[in-house]
Backbone as CSV, one residue per row, in Angstrom:
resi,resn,N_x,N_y,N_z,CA_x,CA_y,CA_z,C_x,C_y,C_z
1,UNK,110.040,25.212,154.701,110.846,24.596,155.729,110.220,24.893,157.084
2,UNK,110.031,23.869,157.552,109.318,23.895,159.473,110.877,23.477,160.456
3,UNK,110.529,23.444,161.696,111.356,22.833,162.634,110.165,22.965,163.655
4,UNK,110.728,21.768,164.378,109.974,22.086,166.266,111.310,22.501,166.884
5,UNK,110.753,23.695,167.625,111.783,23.950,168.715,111.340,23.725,169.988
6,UNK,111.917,23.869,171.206,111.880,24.005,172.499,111.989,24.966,173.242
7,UNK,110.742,25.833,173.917,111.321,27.230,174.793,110.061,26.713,176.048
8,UNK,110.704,27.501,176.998,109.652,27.339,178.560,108.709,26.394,178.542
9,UNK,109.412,25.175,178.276,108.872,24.133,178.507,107.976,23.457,177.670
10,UNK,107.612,24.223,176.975,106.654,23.786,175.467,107.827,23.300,174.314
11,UNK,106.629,22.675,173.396,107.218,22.895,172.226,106.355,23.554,170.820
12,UNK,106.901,23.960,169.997,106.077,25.087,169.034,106.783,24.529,167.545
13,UNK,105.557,24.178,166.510,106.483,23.988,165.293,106.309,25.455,164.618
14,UNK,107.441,25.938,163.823,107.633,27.304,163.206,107.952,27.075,161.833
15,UNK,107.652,28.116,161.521,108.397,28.581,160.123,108.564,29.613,159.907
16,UNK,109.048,29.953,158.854,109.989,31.398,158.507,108.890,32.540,158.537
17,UNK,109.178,33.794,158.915,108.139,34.892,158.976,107.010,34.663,160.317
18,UNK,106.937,33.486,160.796,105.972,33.497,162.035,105.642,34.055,162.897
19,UNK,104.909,34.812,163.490,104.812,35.398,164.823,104.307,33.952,165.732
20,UNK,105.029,34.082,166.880,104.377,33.444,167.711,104.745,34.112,169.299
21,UNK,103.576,33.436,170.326,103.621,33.905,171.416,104.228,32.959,172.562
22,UNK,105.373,33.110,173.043,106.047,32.074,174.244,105.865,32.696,175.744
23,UNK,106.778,31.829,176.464,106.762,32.146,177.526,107.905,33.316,177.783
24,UNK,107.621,34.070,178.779,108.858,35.186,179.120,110.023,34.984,178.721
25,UNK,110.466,35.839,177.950,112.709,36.108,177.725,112.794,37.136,178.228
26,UNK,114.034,37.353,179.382,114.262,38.805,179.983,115.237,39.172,178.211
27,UNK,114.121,39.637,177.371,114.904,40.328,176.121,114.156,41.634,176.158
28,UNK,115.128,42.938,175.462,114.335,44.077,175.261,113.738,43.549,173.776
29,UNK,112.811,44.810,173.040,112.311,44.438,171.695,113.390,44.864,171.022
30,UNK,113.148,44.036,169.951,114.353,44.079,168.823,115.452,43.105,168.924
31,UNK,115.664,42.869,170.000,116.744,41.871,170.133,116.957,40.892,169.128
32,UNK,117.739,39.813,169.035,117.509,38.653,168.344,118.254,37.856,169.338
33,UNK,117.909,36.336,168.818,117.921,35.603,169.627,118.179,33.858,168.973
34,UNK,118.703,32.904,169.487,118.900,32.129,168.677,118.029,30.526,169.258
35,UNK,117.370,29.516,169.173,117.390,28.750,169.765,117.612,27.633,168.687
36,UNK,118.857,26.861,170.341,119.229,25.739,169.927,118.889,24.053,169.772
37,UNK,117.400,24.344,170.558,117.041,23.025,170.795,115.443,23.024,169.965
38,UNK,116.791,22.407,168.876,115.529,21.828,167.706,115.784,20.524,167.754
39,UNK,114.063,19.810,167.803,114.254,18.464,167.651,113.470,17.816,166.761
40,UNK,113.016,18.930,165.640,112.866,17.924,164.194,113.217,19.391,163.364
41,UNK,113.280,18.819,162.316,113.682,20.017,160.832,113.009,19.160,159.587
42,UNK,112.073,19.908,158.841,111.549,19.316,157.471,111.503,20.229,156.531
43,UNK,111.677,19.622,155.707,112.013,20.796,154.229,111.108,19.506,152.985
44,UNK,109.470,19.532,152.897,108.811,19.016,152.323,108.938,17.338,152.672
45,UNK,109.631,16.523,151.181,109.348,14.840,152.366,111.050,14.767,153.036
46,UNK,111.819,15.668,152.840,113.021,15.440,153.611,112.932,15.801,155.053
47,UNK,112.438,15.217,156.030,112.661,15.193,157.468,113.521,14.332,158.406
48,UNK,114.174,15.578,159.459,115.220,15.055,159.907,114.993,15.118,160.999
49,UNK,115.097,14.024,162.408,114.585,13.814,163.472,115.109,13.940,164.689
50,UNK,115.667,14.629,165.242,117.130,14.685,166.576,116.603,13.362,167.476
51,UNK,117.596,13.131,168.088,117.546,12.137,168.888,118.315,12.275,170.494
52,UNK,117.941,13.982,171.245,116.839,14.052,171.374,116.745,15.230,170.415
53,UNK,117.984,16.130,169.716,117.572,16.952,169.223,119.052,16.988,167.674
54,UNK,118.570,17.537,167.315,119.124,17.726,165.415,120.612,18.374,165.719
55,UNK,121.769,17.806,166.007,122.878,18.532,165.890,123.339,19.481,164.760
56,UNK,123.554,21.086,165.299,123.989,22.040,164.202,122.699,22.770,163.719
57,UNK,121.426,22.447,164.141,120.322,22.983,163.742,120.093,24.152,164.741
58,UNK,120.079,25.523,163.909,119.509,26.447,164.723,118.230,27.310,163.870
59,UNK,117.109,27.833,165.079,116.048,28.801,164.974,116.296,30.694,164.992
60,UNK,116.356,31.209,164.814,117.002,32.650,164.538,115.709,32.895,164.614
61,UNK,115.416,34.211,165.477,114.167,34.979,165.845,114.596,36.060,166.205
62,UNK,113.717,37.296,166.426,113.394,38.769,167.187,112.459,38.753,167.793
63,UNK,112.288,39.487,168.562,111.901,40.135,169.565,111.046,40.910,169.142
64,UNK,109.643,40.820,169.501,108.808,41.781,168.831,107.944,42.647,169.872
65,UNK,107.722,42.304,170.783,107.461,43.005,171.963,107.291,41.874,173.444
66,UNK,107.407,42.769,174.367,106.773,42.021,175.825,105.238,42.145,175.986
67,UNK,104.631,41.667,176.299,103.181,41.798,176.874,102.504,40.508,177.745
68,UNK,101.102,40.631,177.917,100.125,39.974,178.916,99.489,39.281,178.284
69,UNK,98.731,38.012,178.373,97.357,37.849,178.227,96.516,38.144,178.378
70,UNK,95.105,37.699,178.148,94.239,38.178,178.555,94.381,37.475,180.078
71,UNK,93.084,37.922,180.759,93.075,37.561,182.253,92.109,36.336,182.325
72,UNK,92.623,35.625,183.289,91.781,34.195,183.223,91.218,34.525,184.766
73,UNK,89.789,34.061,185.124,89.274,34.089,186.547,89.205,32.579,186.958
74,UNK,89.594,32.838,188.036,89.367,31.451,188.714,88.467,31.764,190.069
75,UNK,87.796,30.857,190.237,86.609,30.917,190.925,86.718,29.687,191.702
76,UNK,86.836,29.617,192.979,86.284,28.578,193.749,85.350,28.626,194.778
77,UNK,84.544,27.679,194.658,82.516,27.923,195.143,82.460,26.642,195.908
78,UNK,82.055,26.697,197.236,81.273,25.609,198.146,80.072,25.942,198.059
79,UNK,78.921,25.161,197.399,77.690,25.411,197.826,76.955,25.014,199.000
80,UNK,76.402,25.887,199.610,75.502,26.135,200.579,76.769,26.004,201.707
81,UNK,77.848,26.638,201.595,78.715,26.839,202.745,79.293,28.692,203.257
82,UNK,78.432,29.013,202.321,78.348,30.411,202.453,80.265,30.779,201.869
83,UNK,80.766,30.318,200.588,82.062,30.294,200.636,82.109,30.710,199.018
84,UNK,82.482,31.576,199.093,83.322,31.621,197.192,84.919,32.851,197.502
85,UNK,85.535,32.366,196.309,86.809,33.010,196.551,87.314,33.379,195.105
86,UNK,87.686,34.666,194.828,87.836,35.049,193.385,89.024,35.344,192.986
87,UNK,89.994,34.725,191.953,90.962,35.152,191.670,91.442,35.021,190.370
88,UNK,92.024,36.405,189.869,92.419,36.782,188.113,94.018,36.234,188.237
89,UNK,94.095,36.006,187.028,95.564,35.804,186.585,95.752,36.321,185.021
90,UNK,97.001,36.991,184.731,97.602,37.368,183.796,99.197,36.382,183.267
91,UNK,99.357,36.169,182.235,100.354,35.498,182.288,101.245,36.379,181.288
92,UNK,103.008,36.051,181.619,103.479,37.282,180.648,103.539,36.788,179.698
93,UNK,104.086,37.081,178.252,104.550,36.562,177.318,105.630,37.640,176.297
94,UNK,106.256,36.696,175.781,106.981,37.611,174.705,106.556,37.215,173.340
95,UNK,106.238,38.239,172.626,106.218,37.957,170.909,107.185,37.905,170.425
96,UNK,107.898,36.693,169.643,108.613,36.327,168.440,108.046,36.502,167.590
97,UNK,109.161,36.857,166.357,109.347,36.662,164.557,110.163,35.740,164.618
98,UNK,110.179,34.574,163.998,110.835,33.092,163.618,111.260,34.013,162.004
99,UNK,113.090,34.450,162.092,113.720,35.151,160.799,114.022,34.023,160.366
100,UNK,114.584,32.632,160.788,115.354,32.011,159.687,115.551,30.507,160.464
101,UNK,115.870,29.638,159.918,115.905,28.127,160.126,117.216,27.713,159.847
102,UNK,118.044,27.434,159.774,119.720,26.399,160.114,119.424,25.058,160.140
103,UNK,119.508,24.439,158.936,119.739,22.653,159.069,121.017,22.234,159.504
């Protein structure tokens, strides 16, 4: 069984046992957590399609830790203007476990 859900603006298809990496939840670890905006659910050729999203369908997850990315550099260069300018970015993220699926 899959679903697509919806968090920080993305969307992510899951399944049961998954780790995946989203955007920030002010959650501690361990928490659980529920999301409601699923907008497909498939269980082999039975797929069900929300319109915009699957009424009664929920995603059940934990909290598996807070952390960073790696660091991305951004670099901007004028040549022959005697000009460059350097700057890192980190982005946060939280790790999910996808526990369970709700049709």
């Amino acid at each position: 069984m899959y679903a697509v859900i919806v968090t920080g603006g993305k969307q992510y298809k899951v399944t049961e046992g998954e780790f995946l990496k989203v955007e920030k939840l002010e959650l501690a670890a361990g928490e659980a957590l529920t999301f409601d905006r699923v907008l497909l659910v498939g269980n082999g050729d039975d797929v069900t399609i929300g319109a915009p999203v699957v009424e009664g369908a929920k995603v059940l997850a934990e909290v598996v830790s807070q952390g960073r990315h790696d660091k991305v550099t951004i670099i901007k260069f004028r040549r022959r203007k005697h000009h460059m300018k350097r700057q890192g970015h980190r982005q946060w993220f939280t790790e999910i476990k996808i526990t369970g699926i709700q049709a």
